[in-house]
mmCIF file of the N, C-alpha and C atoms, coordinates in Angstrom:
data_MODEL
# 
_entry.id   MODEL 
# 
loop_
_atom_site.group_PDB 
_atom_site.id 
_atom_site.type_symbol 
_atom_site.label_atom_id 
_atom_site.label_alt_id 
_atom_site.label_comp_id 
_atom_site.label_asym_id 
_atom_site.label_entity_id 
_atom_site.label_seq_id 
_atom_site.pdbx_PDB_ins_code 
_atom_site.Cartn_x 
_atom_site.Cartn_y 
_atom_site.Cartn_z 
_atom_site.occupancy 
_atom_site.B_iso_or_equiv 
_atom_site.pdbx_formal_charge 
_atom_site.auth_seq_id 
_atom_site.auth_comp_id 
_atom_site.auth_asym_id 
_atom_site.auth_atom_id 
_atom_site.pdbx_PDB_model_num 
ATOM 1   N N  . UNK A 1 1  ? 0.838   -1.178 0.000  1.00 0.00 ? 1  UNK A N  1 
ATOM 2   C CA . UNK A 1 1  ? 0.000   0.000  0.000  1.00 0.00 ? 1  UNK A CA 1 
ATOM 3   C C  . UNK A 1 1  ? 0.887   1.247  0.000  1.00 0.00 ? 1  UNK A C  1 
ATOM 4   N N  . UNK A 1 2  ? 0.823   2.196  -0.683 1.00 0.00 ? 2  UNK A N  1 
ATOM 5   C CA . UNK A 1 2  ? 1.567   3.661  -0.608 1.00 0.00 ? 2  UNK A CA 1 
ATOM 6   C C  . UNK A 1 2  ? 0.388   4.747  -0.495 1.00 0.00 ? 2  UNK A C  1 
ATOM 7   N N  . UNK A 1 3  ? 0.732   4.960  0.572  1.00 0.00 ? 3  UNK A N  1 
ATOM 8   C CA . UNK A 1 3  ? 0.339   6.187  1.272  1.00 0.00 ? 3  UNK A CA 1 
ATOM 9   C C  . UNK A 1 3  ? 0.008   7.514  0.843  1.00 0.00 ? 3  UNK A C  1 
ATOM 10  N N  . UNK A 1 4  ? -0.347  8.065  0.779  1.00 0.00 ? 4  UNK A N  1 
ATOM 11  C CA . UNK A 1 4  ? -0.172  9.477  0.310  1.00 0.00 ? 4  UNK A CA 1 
ATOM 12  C C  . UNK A 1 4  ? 0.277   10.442 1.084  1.00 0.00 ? 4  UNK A C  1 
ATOM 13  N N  . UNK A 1 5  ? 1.408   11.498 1.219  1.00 0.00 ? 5  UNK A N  1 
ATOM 14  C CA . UNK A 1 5  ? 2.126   12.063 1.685  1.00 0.00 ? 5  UNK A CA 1 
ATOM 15  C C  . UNK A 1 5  ? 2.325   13.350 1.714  1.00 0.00 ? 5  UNK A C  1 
ATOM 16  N N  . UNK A 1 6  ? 2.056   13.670 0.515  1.00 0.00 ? 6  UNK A N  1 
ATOM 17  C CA . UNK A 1 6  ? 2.045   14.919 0.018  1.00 0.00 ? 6  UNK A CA 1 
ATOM 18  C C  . UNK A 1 6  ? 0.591   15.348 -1.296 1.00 0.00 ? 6  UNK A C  1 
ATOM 19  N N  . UNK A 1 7  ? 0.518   16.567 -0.800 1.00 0.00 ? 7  UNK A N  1 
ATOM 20  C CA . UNK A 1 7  ? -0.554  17.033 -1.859 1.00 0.00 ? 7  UNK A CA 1 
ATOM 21  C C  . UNK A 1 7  ? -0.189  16.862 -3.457 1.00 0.00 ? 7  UNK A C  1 
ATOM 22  N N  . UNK A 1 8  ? -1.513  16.092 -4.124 1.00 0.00 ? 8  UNK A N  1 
ATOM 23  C CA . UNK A 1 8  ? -1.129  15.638 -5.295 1.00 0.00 ? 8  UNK A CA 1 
ATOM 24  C C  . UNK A 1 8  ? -1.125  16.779 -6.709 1.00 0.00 ? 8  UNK A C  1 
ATOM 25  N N  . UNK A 1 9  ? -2.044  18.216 -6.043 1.00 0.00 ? 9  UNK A N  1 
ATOM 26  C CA . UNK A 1 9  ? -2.191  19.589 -6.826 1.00 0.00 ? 9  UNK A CA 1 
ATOM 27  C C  . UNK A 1 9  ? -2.104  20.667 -6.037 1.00 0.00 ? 9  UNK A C  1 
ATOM 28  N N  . UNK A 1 10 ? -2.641  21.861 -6.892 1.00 0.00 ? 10 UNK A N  1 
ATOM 29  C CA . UNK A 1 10 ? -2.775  22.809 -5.706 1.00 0.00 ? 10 UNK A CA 1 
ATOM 30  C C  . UNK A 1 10 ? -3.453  23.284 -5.008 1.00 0.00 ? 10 UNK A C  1 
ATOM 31  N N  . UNK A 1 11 ? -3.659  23.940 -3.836 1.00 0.00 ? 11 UNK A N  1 
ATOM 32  C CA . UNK A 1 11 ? -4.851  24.380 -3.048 1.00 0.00 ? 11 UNK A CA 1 
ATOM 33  C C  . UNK A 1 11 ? -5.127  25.177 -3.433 1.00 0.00 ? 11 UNK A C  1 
ATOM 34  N N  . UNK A 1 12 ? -6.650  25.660 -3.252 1.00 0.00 ? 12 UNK A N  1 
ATOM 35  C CA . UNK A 1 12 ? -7.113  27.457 -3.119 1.00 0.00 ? 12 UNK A CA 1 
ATOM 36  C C  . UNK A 1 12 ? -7.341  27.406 -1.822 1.00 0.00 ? 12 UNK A C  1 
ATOM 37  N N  . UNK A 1 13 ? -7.345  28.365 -1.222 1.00 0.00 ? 13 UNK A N  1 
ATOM 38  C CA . UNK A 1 13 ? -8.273  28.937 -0.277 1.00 0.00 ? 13 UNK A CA 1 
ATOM 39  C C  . UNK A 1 13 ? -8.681  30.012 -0.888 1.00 0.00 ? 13 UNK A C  1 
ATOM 40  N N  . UNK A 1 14 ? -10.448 30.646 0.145  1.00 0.00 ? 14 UNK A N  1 
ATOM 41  C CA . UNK A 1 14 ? -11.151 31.235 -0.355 1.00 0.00 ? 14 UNK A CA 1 
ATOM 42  C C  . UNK A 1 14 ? -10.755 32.331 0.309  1.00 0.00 ? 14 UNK A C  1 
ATOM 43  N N  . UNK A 1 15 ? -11.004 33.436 0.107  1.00 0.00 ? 15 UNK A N  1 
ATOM 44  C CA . UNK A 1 15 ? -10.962 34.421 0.824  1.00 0.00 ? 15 UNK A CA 1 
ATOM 45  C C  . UNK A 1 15 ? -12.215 35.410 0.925  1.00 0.00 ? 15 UNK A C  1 
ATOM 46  N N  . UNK A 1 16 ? -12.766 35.332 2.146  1.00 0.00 ? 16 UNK A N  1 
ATOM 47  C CA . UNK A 1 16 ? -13.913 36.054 2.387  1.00 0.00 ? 16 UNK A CA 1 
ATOM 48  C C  . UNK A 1 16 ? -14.085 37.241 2.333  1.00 0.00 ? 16 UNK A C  1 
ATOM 49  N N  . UNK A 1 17 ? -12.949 38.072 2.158  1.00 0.00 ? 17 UNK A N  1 
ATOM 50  C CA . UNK A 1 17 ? -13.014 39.702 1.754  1.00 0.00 ? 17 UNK A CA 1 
ATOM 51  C C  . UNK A 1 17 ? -13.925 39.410 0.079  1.00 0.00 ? 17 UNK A C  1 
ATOM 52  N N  . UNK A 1 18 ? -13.260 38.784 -0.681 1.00 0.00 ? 18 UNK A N  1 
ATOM 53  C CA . UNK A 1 18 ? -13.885 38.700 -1.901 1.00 0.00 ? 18 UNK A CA 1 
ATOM 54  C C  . UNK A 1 18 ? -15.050 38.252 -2.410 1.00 0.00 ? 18 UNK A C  1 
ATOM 55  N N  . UNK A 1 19 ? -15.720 37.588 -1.664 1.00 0.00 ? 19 UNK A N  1 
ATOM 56  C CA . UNK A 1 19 ? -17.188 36.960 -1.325 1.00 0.00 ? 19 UNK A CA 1 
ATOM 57  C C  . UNK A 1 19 ? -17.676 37.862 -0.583 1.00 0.00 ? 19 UNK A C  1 
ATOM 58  N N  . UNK A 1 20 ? -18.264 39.016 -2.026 1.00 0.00 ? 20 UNK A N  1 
ATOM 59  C CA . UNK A 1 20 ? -19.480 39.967 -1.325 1.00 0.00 ? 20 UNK A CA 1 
ATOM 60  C C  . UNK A 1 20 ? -20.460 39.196 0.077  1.00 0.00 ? 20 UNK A C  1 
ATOM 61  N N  . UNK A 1 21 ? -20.510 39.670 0.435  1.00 0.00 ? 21 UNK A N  1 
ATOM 62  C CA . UNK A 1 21 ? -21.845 39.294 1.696  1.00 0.00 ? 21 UNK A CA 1 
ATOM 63  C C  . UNK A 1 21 ? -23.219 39.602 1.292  1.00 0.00 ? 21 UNK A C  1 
ATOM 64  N N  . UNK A 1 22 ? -24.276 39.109 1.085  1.00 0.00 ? 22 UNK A N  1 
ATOM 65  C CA . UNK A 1 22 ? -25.216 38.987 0.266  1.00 0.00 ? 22 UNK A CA 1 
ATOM 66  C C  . UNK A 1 22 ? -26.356 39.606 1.486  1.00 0.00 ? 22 UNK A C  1 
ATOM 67  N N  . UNK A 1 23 ? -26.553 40.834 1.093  1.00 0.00 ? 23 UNK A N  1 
ATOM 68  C CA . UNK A 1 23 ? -27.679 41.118 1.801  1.00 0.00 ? 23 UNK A CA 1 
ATOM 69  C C  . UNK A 1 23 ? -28.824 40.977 1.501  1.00 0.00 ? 23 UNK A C  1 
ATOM 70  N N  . UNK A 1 24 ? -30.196 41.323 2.467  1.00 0.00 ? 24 UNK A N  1 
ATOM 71  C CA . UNK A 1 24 ? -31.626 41.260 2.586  1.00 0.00 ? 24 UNK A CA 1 
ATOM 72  C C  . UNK A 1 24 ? -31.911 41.774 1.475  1.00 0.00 ? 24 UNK A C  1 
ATOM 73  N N  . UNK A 1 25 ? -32.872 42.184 0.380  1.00 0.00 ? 25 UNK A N  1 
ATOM 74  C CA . UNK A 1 25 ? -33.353 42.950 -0.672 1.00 0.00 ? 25 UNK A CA 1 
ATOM 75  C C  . UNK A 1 25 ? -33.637 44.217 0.375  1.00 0.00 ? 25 UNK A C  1 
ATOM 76  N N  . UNK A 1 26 ? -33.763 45.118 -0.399 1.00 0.00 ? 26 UNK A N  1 
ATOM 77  C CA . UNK A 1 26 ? -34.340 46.199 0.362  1.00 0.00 ? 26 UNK A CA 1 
ATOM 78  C C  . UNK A 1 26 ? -34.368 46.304 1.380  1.00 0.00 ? 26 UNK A C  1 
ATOM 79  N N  . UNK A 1 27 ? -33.203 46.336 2.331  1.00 0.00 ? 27 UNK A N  1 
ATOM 80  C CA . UNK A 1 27 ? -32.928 46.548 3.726  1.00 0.00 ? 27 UNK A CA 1 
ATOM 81  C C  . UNK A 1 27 ? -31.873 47.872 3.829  1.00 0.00 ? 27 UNK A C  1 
ATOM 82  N N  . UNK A 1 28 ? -32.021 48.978 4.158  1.00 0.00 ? 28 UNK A N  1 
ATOM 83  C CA . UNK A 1 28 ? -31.344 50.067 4.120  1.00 0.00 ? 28 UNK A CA 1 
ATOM 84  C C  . UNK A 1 28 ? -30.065 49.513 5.152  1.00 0.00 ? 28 UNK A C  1 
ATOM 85  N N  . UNK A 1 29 ? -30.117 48.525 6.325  1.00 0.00 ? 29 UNK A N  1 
ATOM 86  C CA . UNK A 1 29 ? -29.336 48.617 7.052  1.00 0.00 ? 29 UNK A CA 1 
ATOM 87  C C  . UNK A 1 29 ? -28.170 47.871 6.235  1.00 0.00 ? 29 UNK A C  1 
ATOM 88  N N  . UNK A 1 30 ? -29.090 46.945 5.698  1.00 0.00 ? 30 UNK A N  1 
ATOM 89  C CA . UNK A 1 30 ? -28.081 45.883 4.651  1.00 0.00 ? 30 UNK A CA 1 
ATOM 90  C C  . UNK A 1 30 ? -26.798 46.734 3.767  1.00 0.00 ? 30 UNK A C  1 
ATOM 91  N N  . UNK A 1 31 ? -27.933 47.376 3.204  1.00 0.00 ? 31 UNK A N  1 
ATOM 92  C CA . UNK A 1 31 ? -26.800 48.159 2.084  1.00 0.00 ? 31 UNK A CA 1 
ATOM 93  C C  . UNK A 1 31 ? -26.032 49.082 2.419  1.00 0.00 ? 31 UNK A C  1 
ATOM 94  N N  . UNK A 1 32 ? -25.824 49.752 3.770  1.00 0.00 ? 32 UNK A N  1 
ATOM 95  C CA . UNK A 1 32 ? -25.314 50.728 4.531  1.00 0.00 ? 32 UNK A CA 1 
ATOM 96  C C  . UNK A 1 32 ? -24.089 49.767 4.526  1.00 0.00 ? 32 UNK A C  1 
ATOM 97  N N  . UNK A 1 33 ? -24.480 48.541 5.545  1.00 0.00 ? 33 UNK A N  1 
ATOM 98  C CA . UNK A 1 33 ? -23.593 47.631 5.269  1.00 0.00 ? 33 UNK A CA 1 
ATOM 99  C C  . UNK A 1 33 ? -22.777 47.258 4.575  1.00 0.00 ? 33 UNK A C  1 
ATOM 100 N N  . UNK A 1 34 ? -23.153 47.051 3.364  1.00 0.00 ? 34 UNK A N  1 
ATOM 101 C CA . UNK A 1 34 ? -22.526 46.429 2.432  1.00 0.00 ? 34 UNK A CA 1 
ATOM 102 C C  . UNK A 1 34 ? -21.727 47.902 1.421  1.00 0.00 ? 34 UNK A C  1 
ATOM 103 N N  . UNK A 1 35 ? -22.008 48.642 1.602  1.00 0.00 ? 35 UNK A N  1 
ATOM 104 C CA . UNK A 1 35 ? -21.449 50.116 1.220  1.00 0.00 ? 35 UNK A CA 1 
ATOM 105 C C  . UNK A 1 35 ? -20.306 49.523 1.903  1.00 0.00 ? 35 UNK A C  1 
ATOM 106 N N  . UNK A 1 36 ? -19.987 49.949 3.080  1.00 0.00 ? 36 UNK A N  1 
ATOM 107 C CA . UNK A 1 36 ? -19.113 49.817 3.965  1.00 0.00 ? 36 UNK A CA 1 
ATOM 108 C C  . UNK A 1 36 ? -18.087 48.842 4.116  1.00 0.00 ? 36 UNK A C  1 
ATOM 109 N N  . UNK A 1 37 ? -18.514 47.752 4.030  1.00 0.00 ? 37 UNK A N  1 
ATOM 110 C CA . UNK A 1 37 ? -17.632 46.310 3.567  1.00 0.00 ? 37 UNK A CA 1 
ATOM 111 C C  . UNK A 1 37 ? -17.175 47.020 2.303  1.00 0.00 ? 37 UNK A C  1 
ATOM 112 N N  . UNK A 1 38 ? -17.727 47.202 1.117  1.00 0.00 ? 38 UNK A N  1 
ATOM 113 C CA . UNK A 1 38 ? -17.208 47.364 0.015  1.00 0.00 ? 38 UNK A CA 1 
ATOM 114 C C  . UNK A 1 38 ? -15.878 48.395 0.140  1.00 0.00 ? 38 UNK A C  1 
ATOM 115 N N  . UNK A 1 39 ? -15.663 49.846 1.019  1.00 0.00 ? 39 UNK A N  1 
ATOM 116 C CA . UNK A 1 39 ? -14.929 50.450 1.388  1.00 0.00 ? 39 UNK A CA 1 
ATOM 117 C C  . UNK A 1 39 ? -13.919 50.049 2.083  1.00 0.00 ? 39 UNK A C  1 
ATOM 118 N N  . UNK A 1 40 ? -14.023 49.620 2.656  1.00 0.00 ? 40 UNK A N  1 
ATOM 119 C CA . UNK A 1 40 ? -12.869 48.457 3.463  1.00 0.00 ? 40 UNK A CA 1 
ATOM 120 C C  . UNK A 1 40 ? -12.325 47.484 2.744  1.00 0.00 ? 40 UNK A C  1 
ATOM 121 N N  . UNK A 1 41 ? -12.747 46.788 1.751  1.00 0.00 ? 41 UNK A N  1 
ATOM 122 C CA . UNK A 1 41 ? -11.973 45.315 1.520  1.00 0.00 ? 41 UNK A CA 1 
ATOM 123 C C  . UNK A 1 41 ? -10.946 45.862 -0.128 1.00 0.00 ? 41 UNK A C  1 
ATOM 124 N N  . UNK A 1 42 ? -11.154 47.171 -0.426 1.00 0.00 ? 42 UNK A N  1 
ATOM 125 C CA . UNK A 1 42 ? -10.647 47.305 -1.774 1.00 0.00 ? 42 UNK A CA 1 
ATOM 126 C C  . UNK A 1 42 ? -8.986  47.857 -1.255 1.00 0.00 ? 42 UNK A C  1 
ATOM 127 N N  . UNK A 1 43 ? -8.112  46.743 -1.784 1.00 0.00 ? 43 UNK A N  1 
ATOM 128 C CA . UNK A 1 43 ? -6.877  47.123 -1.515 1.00 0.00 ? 43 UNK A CA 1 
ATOM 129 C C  . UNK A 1 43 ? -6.327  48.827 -1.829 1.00 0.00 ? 43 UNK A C  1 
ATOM 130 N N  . UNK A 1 44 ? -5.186  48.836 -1.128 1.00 0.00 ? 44 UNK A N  1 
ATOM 131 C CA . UNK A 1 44 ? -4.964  50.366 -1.625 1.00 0.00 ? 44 UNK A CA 1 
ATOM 132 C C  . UNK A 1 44 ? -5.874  51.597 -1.237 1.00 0.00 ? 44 UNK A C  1 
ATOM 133 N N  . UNK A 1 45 ? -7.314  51.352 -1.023 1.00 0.00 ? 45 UNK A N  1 
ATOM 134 C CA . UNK A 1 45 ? -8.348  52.432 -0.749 1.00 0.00 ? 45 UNK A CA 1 
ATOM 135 C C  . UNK A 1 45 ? -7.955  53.066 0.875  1.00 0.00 ? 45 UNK A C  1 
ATOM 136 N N  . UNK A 1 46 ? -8.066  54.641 0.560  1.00 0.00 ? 46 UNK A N  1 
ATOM 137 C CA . UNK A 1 46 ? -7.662  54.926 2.198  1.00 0.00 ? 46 UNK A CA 1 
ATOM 138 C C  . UNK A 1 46 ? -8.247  54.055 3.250  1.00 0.00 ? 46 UNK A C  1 
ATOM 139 N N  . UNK A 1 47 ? -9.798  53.645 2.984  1.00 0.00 ? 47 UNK A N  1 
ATOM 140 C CA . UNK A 1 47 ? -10.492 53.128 3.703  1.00 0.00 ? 47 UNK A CA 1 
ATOM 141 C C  . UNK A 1 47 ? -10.098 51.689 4.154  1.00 0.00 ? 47 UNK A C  1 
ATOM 142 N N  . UNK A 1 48 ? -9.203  50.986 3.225  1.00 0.00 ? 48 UNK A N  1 
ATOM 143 C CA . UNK A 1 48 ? -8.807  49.263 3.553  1.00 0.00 ? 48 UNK A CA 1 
ATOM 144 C C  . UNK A 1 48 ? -8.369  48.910 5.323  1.00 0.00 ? 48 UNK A C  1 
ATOM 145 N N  . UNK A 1 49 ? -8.847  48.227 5.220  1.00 0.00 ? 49 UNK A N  1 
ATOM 146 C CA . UNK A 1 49 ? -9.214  47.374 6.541  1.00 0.00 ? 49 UNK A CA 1 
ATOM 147 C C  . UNK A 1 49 ? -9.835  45.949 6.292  1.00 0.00 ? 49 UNK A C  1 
ATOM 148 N N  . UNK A 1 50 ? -8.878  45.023 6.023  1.00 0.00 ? 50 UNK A N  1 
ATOM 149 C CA . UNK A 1 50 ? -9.195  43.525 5.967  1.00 0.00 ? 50 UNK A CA 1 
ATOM 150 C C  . UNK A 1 50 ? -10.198 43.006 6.874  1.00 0.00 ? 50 UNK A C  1 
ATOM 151 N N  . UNK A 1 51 ? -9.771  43.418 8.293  1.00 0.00 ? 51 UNK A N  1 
ATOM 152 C CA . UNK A 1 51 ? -10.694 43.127 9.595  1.00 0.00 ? 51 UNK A CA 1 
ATOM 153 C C  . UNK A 1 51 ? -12.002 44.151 9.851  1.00 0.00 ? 51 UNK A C  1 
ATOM 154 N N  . UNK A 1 52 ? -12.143 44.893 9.541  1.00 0.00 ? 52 UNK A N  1 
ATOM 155 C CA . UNK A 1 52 ? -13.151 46.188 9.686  1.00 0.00 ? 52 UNK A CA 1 
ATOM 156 C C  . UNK A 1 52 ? -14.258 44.982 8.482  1.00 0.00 ? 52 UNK A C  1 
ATOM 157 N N  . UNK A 1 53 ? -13.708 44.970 7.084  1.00 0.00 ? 53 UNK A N  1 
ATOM 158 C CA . UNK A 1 53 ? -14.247 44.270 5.933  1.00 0.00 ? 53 UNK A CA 1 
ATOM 159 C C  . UNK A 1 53 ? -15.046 42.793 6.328  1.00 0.00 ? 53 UNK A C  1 
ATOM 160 N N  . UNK A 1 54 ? -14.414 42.323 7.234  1.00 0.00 ? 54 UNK A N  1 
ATOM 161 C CA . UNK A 1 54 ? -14.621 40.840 7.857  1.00 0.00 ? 54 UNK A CA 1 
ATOM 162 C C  . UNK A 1 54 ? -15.996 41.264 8.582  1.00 0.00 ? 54 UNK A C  1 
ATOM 163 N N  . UNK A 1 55 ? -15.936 41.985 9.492  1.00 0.00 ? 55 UNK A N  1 
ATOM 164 C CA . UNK A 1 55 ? -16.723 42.762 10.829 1.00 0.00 ? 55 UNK A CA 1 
ATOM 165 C C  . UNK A 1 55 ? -18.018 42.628 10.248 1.00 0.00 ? 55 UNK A C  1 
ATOM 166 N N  . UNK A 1 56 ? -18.027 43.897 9.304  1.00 0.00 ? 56 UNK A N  1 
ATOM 167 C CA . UNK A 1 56 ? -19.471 43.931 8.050  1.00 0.00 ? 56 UNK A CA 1 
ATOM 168 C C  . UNK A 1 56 ? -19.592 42.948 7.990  1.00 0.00 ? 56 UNK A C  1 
ATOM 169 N N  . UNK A 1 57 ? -19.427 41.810 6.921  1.00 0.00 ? 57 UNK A N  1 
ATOM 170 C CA . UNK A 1 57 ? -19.885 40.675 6.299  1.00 0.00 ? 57 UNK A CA 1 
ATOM 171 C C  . UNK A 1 57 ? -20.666 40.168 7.061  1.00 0.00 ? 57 UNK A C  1 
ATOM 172 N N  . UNK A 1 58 ? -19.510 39.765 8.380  1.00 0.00 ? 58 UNK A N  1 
ATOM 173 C CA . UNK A 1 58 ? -20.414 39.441 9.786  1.00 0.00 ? 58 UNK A CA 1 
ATOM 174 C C  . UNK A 1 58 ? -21.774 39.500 9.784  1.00 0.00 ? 58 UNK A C  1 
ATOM 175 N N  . UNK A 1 59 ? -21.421 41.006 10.292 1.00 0.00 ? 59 UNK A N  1 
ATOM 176 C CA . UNK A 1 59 ? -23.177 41.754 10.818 1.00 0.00 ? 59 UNK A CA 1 
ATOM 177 C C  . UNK A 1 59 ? -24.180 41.605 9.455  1.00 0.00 ? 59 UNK A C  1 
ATOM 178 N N  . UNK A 1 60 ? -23.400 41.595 8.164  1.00 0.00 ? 60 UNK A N  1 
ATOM 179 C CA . UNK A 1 60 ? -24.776 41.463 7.619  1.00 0.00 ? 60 UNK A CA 1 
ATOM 180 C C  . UNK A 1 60 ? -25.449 39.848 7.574  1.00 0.00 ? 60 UNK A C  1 
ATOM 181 N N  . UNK A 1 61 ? -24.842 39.344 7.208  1.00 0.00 ? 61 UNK A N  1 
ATOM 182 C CA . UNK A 1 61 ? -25.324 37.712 7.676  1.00 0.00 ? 61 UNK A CA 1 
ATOM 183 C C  . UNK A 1 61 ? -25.568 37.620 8.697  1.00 0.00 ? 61 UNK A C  1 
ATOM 184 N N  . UNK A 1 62 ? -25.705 38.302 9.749  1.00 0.00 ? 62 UNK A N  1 
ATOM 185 C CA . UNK A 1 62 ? -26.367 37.822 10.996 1.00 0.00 ? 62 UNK A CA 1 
ATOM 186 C C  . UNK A 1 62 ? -27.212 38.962 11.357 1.00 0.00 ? 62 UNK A C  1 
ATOM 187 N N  . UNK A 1 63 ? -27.953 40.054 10.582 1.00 0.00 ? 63 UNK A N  1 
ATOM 188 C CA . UNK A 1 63 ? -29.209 40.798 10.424 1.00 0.00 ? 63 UNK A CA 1 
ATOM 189 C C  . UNK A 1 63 ? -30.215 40.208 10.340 1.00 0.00 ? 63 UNK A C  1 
ATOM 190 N N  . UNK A 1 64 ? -30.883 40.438 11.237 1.00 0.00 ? 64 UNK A N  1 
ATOM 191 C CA . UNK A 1 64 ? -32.016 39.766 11.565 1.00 0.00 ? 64 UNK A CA 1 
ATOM 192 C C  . UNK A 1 64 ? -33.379 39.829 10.676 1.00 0.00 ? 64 UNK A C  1 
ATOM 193 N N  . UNK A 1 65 ? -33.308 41.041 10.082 1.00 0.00 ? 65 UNK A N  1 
ATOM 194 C CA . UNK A 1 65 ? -34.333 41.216 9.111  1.00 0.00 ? 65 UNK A CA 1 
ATOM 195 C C  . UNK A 1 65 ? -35.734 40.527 9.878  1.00 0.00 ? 65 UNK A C  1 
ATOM 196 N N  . UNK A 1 66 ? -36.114 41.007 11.312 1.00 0.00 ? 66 UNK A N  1 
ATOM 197 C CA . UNK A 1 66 ? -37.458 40.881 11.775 1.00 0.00 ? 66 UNK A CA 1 
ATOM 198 C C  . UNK A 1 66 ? -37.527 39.802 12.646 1.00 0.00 ? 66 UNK A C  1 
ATOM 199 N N  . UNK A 1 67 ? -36.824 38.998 12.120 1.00 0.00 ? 67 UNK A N  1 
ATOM 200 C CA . UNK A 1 67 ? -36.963 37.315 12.940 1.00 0.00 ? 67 UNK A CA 1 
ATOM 201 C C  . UNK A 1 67 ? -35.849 37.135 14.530 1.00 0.00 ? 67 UNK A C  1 
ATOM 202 N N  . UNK A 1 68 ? -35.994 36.237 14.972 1.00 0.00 ? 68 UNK A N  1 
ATOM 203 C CA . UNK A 1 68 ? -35.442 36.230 16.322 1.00 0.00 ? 68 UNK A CA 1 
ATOM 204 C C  . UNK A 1 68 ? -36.300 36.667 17.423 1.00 0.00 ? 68 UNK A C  1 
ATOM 205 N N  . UNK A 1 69 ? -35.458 37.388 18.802 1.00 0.00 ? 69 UNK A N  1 
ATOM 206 C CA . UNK A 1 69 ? -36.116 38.261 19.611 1.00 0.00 ? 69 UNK A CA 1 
ATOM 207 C C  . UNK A 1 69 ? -36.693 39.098 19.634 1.00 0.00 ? 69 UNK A C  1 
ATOM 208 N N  . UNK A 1 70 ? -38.184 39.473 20.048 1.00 0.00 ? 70 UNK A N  1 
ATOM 209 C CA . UNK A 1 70 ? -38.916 40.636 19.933 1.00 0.00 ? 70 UNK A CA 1 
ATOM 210 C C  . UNK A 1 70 ? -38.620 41.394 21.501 1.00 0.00 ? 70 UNK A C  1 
ATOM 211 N N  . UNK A 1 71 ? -38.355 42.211 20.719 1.00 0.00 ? 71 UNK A N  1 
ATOM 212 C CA . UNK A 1 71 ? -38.683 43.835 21.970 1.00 0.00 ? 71 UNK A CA 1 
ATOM 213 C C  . UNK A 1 71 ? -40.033 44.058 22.312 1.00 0.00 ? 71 UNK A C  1 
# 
């Protein structure tokens, strides 16, 4: 039997700056959001911030858009 040892091609990894974050339709908070991610993740832009870019994505995938806990 021979083993395998080493990788037989190459890897990707993904990188989540580049995987817009897909907001709600018509959610002002969404797209505030996603404004904002977009300002952050573009290399070179005064605004770049890899981690700020991450932060957004976050919060918009986890916008509740109504559902969850009520106040």
């Amino acid at each position: 039997m021979n083993p395998i040892t080493a990788l037989t091609g190459p890897v990707f990894l993904t990188d989540p700056l580049f995987d817009p974050p897909e907001p709600a339709p018509d959610c002002d908070v969404c797209g505030a959001l996603l404004e904002q991610w977009r300002r952050a993740s573009v290399v070179g832009a005064p605004e770049y911030d890899p981690s700020r870019a991450s932060d957004f994505a976050v919060e918009i995938r986890r916008h509740p858009h109504g559902k969850g806990r009520r106040t």
